[in-house]
N, C-alpha and C positions, 0 to 999 in steps of 0.2 A: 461617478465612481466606476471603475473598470475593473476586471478580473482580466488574468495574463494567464496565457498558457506557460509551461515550463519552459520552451523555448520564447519568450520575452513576447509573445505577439497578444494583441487586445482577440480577446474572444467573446464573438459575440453572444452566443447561446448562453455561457458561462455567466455574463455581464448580465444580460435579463432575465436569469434567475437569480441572482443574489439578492434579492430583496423575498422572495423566498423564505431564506436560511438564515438570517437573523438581522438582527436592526442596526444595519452597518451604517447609517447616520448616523445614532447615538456614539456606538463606536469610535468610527475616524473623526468626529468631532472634537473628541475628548482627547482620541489620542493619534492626532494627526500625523505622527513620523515614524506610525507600524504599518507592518503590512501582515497581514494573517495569510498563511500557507495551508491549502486544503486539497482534497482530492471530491469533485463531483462524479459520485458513482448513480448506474443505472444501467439494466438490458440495454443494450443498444445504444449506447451511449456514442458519444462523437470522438470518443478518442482513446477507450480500452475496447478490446473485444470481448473481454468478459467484464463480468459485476458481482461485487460480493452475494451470496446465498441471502442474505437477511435484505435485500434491497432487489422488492418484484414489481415496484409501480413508479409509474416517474422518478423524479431525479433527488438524490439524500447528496449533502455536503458533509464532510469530515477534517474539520483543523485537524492541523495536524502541529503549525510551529507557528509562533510570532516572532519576527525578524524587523531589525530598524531597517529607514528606506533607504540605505547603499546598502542594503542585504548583504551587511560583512558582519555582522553581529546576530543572533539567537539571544530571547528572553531566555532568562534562568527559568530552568523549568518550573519550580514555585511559583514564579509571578505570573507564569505565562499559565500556567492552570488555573490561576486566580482571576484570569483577569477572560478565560475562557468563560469560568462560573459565573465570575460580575454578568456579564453580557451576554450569559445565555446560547453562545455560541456551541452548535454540536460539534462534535469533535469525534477520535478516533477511541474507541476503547484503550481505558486507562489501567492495568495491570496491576501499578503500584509500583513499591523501589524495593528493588536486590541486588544481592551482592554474589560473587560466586559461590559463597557454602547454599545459595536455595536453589541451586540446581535441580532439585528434583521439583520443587513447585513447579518451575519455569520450563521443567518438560512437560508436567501436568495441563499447562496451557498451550503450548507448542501440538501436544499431540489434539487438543480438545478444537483447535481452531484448524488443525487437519484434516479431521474428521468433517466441520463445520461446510469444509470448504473454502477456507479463510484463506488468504495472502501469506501473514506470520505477521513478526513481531520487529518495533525497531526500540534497540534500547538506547535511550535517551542519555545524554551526559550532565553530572551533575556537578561537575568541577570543569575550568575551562582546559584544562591540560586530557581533557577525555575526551572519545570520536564517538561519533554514532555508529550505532552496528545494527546492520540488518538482517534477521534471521529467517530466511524463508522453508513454508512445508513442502515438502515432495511433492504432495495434490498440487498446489499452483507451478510449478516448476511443467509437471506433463500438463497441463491445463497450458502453460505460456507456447509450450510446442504446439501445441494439438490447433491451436485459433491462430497460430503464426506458420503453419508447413506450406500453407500455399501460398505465399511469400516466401517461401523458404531463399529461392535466387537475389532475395531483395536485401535479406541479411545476412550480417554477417553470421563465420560458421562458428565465431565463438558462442555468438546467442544460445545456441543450443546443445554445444557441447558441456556450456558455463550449467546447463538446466539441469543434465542430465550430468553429471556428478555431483549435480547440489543434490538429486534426488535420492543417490546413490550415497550420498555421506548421513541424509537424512535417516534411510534405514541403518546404516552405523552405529549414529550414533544415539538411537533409539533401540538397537539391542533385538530390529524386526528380521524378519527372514527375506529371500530373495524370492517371495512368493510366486507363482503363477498368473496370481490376479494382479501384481504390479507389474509383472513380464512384460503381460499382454497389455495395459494400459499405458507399457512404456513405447514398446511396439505402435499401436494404434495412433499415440499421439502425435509423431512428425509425419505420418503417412495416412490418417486418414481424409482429414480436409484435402492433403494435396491429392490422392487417386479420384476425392470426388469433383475436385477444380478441372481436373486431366480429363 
């Protein structure tokens, strides 16, 4: 059994901890032509420079989707949640299904996983004619700057232009003020890894 990194390559670290994270023989046994999509967080990890707040010690796994093996197809999310719970697999925090009148829930969560620290939210499709949408907080947005500035050369300049009006639409359209303390956090983020790299 092997674990791929996003860009298609076998990873080793990845590969010997999956045994770990759940009982991926029972699994691919049963259901040989899936592949389960996840994210392995942790401090320090081999391939974010940050780590969700709730993950301080070794390595947590997160499904996230199951997909057949030409990865041209995603399980309907039903089965793929079922078939998460069959087999014990952790997964990513699960919100539940909305529609756009629960827009005020769905800030309730959005701002709560802000606070957290959290990445944000992706919402899922439940009909094949629908995309996935990825909704991110303004905390991970300056957080992507702030551990990417000294590399800043290395990327491109949408990276951080894309962060920082995500950050800026996020107090929008939460109705927040252009505080002080976001100022200076916006500030800090592209410049202070790189003045300490310099």
């Amino acid at each position: 059994m092997f674990a791929f990194t996003r860009g298609s390559y076998v990873c080793p670290f990845s590969t010997d901890r999956l045994v770990d994270f759940f009982d991926y023989d029972n699994f691919f046994n049963e259901n040989p032509n899936l592949v389960v999509c996840g994210e392995i967080a942790r401090p320090e990890n081999p391939y974010n420079a940050e780590s969700p707040p709730y993950v301080t010690e070794d390595v947590s796994f997160f499904a996230f989707d199951i997909r057949t093996m030409s990865g041209e197809q995603e399980i309907p999310v039903e089965k793929r949640y079922k078939l998460f719970d069959e087999y014990k697999i952790p997964t990513v925090t699960r919100f539940g299904s909305y529609t756009p009148s629960d827009i005020k829930g769905l800030k309730k969560h959005i701002q709560y996983l802000n606070e957290k620290g959290c990445e944000g939210l992706v919402f899922k499709p439940t009909a094949p004619f629908e995309k996935t949408v990825k909704y991110v907080t303004a905390g991970s947005c300056l957080r992507d700057m702030k551990v990417t500035s000294a590399l800043m050369t290395e990327y491109q300049a949408e990276f951080f232009t894309n962060r920082m009006l995500r950050s800026l639409f996020y107090l929008m359209e939460h109705d927040l003020p252009l505080s002080e303390e976001f100022l200076k956090k916006t500030g800090e983020a592209p410049y202070y890894s790189l003045f300490l790299r310099v």
